[in-house]
Backbone as ProteinMPNN parsed JSONL, in Angstrom:
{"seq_chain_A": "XXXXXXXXXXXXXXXXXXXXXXXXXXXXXXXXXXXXXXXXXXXXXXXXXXXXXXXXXXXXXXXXXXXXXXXXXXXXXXXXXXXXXXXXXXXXXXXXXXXXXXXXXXXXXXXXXXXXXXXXXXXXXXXXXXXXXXXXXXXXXXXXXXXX", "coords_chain_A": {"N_chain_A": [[53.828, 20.351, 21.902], [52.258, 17.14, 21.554], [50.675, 15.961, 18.664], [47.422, 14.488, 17.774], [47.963, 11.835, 15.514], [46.235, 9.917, 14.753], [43.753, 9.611, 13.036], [44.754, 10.432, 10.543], [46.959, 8.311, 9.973], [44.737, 5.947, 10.897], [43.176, 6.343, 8.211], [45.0, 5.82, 6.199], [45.698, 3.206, 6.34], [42.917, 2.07, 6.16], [42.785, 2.437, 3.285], [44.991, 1.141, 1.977], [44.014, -1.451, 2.942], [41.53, -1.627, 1.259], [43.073, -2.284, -0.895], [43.301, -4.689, -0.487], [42.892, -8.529, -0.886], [42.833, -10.535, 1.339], [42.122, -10.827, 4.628], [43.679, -8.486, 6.784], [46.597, -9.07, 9.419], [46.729, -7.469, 12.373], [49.331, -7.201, 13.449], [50.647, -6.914, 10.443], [49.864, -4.39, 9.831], [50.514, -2.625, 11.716], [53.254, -2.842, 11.658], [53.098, -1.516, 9.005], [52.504, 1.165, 9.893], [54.181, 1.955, 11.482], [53.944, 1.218, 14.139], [52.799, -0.259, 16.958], [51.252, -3.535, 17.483], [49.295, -3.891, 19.118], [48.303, -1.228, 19.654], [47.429, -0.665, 17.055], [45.033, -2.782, 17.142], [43.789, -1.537, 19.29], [42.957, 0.979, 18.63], [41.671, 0.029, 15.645], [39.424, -0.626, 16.673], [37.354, 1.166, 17.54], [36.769, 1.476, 15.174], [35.666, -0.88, 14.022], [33.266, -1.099, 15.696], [31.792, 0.874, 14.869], [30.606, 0.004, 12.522], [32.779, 0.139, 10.23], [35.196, -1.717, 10.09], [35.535, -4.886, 9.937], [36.764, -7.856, 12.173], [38.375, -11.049, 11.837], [38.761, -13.772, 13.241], [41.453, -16.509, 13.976], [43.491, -18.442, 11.493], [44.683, -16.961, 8.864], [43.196, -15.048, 9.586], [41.773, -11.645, 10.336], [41.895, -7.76, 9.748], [38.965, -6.702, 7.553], [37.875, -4.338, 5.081], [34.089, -3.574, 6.204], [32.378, -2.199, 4.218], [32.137, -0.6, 1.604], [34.555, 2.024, 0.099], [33.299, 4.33, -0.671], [31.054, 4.084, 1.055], [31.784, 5.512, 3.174], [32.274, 8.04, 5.435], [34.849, 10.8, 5.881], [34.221, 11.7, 8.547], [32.796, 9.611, 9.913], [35.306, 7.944, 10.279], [36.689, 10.114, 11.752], [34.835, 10.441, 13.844], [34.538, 7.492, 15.024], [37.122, 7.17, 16.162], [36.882, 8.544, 18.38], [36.195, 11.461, 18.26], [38.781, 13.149, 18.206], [40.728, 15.764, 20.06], [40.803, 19.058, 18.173], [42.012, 21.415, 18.694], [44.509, 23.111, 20.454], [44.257, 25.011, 21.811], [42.838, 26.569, 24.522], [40.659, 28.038, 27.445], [41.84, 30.707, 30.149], [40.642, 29.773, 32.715], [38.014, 28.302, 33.88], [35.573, 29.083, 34.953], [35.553, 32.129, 34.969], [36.005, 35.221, 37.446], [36.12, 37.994, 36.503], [34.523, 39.825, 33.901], [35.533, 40.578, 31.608], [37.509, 38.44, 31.175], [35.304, 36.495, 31.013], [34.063, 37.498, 28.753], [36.207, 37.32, 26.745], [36.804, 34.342, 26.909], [34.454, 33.578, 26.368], [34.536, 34.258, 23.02], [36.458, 32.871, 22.266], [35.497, 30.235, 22.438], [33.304, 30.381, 20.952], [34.831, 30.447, 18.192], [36.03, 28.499, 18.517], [33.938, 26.541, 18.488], [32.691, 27.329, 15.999], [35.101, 26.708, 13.921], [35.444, 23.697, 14.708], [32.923, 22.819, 13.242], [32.791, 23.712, 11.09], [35.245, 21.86, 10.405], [34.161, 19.115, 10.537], [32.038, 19.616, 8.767], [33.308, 19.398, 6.637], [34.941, 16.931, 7.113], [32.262, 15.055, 6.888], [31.421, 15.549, 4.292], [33.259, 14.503, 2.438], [34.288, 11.331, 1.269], [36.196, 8.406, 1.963], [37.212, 6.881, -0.427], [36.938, 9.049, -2.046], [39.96, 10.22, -1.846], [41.813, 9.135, -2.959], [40.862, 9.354, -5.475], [41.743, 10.445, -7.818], [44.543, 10.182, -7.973], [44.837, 7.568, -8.263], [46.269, 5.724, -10.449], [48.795, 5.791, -10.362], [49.092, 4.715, -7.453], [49.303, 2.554, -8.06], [51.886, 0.935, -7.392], [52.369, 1.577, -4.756], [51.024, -0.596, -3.311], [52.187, -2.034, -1.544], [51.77, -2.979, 1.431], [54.089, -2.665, 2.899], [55.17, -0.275, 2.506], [55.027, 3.394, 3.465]], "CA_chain_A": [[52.645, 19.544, 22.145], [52.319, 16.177, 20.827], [49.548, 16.184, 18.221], [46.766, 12.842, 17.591], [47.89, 11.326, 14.608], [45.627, 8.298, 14.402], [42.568, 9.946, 12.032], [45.554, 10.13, 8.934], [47.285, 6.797, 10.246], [43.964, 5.047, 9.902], [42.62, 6.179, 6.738], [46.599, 5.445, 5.772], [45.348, 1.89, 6.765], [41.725, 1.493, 5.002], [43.099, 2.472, 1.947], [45.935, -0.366, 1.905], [42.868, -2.323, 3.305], [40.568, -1.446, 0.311], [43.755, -2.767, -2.114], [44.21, -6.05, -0.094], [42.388, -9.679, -1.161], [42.814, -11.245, 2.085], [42.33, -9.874, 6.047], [45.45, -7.694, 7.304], [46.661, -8.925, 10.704], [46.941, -6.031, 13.172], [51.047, -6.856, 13.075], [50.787, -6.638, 9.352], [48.846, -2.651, 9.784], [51.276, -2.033, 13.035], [54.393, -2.544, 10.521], [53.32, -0.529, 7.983], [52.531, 2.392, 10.242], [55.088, 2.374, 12.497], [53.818, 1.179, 15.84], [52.853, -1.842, 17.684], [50.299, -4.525, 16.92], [47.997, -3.484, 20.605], [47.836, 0.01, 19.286], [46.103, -0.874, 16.063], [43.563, -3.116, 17.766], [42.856, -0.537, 20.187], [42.568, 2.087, 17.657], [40.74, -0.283, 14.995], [38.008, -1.286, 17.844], [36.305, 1.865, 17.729], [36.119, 1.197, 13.65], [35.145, -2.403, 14.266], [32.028, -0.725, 16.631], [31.28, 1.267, 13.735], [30.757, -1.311, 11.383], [33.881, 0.232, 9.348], [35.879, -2.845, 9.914], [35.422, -6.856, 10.62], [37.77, -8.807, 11.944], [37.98, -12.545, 11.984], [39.977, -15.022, 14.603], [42.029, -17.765, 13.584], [44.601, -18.945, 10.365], [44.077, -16.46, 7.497], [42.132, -14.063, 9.922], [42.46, -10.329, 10.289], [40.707, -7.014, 9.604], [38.923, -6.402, 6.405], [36.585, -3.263, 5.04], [33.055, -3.918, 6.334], [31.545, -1.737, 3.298], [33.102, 0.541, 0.525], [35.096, 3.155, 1.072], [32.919, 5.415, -0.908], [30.221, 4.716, 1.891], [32.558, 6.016, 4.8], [33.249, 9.167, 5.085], [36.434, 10.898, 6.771], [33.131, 12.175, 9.385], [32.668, 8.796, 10.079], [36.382, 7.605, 11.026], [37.239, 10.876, 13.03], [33.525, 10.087, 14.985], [34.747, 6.155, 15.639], [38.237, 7.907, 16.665], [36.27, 9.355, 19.729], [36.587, 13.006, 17.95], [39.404, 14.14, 18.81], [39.961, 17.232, 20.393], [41.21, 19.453, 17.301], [43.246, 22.231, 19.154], [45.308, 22.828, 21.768], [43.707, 26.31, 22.316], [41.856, 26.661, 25.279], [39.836, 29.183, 28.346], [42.587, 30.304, 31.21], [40.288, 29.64, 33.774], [36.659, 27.673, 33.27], [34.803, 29.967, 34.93], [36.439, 33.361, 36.031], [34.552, 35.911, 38.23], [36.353, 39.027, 35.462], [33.371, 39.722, 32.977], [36.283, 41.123, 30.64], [37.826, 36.964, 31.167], [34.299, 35.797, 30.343], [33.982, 38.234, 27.378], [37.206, 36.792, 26.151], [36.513, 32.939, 26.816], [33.173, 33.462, 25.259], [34.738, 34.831, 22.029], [37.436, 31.943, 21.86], [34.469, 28.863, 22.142], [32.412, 30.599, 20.04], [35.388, 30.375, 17.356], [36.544, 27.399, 18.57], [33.205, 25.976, 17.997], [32.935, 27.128, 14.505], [35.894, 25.881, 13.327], [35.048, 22.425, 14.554], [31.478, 22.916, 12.731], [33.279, 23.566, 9.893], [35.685, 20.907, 10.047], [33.19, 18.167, 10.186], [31.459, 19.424, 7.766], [34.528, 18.708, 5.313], [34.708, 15.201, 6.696], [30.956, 14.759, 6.029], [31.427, 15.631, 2.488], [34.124, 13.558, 1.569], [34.354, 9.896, 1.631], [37.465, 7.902, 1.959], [37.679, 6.634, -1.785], [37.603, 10.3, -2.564], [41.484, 10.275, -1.314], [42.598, 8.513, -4.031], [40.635, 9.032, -6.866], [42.391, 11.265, -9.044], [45.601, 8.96, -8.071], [44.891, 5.928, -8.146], [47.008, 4.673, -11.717], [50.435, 6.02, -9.469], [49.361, 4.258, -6.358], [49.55, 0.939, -7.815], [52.861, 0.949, -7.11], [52.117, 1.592, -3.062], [50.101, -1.392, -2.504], [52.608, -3.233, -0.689], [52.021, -2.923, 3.201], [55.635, -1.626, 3.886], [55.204, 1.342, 2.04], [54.936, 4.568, 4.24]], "C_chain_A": [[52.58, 18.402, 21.13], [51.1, 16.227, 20.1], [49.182, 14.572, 18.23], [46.93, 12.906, 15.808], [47.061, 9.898, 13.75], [44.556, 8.388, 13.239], [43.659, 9.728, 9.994], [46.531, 8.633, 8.882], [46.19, 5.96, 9.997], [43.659, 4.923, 8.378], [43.825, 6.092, 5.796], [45.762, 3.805, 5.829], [44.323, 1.44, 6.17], [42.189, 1.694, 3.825], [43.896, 1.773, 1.468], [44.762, -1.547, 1.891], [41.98, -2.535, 1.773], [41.182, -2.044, -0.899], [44.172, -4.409, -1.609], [42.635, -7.466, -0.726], [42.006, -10.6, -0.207], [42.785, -10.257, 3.635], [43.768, -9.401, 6.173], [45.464, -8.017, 8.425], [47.175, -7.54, 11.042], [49.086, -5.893, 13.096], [51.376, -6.548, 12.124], [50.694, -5.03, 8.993], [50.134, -2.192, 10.96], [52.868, -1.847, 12.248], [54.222, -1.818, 9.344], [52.809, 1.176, 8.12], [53.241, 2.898, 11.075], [55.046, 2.056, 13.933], [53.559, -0.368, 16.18], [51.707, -2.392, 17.494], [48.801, -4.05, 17.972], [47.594, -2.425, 20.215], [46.796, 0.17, 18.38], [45.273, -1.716, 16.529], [43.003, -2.617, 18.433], [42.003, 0.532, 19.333], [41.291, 1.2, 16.174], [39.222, -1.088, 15.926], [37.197, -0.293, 17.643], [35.484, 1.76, 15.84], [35.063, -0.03, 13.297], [33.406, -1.858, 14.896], [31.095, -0.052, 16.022], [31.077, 0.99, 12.741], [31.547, -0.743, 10.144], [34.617, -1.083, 8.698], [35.164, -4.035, 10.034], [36.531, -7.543, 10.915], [37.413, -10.235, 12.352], [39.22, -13.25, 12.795], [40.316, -16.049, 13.319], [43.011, -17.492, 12.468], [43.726, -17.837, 9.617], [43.286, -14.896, 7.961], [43.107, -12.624, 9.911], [41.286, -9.145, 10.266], [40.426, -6.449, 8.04], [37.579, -5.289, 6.407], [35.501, -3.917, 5.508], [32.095, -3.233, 5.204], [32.586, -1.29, 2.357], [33.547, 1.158, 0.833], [34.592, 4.082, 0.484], [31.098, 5.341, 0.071], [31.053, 5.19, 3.517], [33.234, 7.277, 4.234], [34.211, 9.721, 6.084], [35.812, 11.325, 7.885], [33.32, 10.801, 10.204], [33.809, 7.816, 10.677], [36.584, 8.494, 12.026], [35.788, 10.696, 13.896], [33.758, 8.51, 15.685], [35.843, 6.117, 16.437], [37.915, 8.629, 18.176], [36.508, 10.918, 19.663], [37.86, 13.6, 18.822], [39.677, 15.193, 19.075], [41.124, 18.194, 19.319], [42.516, 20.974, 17.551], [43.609, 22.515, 20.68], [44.894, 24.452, 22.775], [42.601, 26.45, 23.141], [41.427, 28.129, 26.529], [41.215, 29.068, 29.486], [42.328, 29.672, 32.435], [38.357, 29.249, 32.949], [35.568, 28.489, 33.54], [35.621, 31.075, 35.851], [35.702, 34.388, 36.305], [34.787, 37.136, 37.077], [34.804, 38.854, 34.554], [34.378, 40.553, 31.798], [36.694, 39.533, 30.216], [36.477, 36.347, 30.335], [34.153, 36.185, 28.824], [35.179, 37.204, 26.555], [37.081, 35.13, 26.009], [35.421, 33.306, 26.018], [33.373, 33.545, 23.494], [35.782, 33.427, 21.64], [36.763, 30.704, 21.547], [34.108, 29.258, 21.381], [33.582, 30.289, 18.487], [35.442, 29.252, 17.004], [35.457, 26.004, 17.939], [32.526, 25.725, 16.222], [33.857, 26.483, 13.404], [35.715, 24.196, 13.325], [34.061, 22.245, 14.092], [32.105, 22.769, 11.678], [34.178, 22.459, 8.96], [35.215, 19.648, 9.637], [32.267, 18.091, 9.272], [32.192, 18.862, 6.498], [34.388, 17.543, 5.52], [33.584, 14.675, 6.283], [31.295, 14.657, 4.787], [32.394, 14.978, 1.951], [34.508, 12.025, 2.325], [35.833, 9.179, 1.498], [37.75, 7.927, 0.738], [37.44, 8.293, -2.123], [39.558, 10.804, -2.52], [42.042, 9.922, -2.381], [41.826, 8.867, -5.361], [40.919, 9.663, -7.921], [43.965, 11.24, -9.059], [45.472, 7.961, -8.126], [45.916, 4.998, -9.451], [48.04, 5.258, -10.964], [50.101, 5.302, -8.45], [49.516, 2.817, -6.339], [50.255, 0.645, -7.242], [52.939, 0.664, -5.094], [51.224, 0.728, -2.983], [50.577, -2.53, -1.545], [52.063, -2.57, 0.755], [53.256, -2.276, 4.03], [55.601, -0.747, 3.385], [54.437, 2.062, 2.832], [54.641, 5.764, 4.048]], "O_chain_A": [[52.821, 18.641, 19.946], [50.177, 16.575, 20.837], [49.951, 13.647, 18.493], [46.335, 13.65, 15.028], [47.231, 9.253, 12.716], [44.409, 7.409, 12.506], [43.383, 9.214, 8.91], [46.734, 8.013, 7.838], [46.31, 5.182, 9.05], [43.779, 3.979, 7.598], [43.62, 6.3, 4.601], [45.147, 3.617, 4.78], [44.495, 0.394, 5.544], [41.848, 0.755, 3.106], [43.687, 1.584, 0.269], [44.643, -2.382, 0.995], [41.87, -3.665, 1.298], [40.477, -2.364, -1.856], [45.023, -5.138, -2.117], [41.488, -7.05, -0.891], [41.122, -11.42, -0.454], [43.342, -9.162, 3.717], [44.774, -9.928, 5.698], [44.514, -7.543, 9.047], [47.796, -6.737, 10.345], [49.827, -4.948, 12.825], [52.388, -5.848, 12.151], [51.316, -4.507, 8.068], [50.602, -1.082, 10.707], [53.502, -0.794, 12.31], [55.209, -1.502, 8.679], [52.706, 2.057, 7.266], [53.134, 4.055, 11.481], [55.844, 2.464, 14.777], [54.079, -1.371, 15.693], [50.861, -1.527, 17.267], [47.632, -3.932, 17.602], [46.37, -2.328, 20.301], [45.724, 0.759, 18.524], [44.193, -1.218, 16.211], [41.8, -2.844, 18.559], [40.804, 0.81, 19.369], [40.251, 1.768, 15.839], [38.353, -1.898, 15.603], [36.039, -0.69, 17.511], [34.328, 1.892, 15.436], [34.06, -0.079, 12.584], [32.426, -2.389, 14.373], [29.894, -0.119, 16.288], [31.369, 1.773, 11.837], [31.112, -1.053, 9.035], [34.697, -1.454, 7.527], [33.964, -3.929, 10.285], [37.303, -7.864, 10.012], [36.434, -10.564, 13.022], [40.433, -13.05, 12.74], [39.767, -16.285, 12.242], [43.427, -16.336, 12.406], [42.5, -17.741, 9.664], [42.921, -13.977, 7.228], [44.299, -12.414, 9.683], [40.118, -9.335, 10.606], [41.299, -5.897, 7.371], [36.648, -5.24, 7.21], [35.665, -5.126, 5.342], [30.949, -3.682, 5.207], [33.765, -1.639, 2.414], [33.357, 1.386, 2.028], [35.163, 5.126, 0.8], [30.194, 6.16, -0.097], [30.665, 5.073, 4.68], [34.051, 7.569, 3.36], [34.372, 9.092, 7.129], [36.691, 11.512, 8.726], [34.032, 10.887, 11.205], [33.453, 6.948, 11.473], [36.69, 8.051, 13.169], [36.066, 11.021, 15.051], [33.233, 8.282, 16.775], [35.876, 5.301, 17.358], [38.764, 9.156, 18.894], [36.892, 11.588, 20.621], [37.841, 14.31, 19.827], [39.01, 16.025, 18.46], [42.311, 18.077, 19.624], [43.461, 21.349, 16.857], [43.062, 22.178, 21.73], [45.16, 24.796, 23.927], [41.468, 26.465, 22.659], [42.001, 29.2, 26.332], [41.7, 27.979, 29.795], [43.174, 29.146, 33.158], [37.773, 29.722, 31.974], [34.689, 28.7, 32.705], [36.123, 30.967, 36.97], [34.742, 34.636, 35.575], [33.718, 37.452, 36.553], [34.12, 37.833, 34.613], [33.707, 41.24, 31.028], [36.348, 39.179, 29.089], [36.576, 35.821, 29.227], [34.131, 35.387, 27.887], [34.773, 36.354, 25.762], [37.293, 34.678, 24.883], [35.625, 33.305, 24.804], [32.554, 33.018, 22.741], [35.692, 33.061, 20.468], [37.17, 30.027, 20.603], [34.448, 28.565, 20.422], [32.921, 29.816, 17.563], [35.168, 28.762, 15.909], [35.776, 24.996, 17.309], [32.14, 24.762, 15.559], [33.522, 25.926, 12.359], [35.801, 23.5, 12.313], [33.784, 21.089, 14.41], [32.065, 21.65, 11.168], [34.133, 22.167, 7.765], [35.644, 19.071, 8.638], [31.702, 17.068, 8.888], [31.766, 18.106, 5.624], [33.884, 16.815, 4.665], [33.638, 13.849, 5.372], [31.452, 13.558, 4.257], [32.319, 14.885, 0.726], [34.863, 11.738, 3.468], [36.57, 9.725, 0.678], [38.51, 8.833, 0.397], [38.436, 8.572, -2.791], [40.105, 11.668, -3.205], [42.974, 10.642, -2.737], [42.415, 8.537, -6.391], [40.332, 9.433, -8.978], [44.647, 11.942, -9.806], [46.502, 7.312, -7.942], [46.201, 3.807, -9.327], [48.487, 4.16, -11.296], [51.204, 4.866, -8.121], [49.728, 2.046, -5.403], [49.884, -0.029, -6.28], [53.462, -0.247, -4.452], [50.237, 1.234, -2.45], [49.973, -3.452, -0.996], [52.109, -1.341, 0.807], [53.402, -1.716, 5.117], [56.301, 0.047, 4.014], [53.287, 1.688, 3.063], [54.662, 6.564, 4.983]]}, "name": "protein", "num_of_chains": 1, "seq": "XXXXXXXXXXXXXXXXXXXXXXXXXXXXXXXXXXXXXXXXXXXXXXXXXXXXXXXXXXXXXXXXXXXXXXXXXXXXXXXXXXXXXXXXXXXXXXXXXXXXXXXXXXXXXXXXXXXXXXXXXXXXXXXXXXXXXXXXXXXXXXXXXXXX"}
């Protein structure tokens, strides 16, 4: 199963963002994550909607933080991300007439739901600039854009 990598690919991306001086074009962010220039504007649109990002048209333009990164938290990207759906574990049948089947689906949401309760609560509680801040004098080094 192919997993969604875009929640650690972005915040791969604000945090380059947060070390840059000038907007990043989307080809500039699409080369230093591996993919294509359409992908990151699709994917930074829902950030853009969430006043994460800004981007600007023309010479010079691009996308730059819209706040700090210690007011965004990792809640706040995987919610602009359109939550993705966190496992691949699901009910055999949506509703099955068995009341042993139901017993058993019932017991798997109910998990399933905790765990995603739980997960979000982690991104709540931690904000992007938390990622770095007990690296940050080694990451000078990574502030080019081609670094991976």
């Amino acid at each position: 199963m192919r997993h969604d990598s875009r929640l650690s690919r972005v915040l791969h991306a604000l945090l380059h963002l947060d070390q840059m001086t000038e907007p990043a074009t989307s080809e500039l962010i699409a080369s230093m994550l591996g993919t294509n220039a359409a992908v990151v504007r699709r994917t930074m649109a829902g950030l853009r909607a969430a006043g994460i990002v800004t981007s600007t048209k023309g010479h010079r333009g691009g996308l730059s933080l819209a706040k700090p990164l210690d007011d965004i938290s990792l809640l706040d990207i995987y919610t602009a991300l359109g939550s993705p759906a966190l496992f691949a574990i699901g009910n055999d049948e949506d509703e099955p007439k068995c009341m042993l089947a139901r017993a058993a689906n019932a017991a798997t949401m109910q998990a399933l739901e905790a765990a995603r309760r739980e997960f979000e609560d982690k991104l709540r509680a931690t904000s992007v600039a938390e990622l770095t801040a007990d690296r940050r004098p080694e990451m000078v080094t990574c502030g080019s854009m081609e670094h991976r």
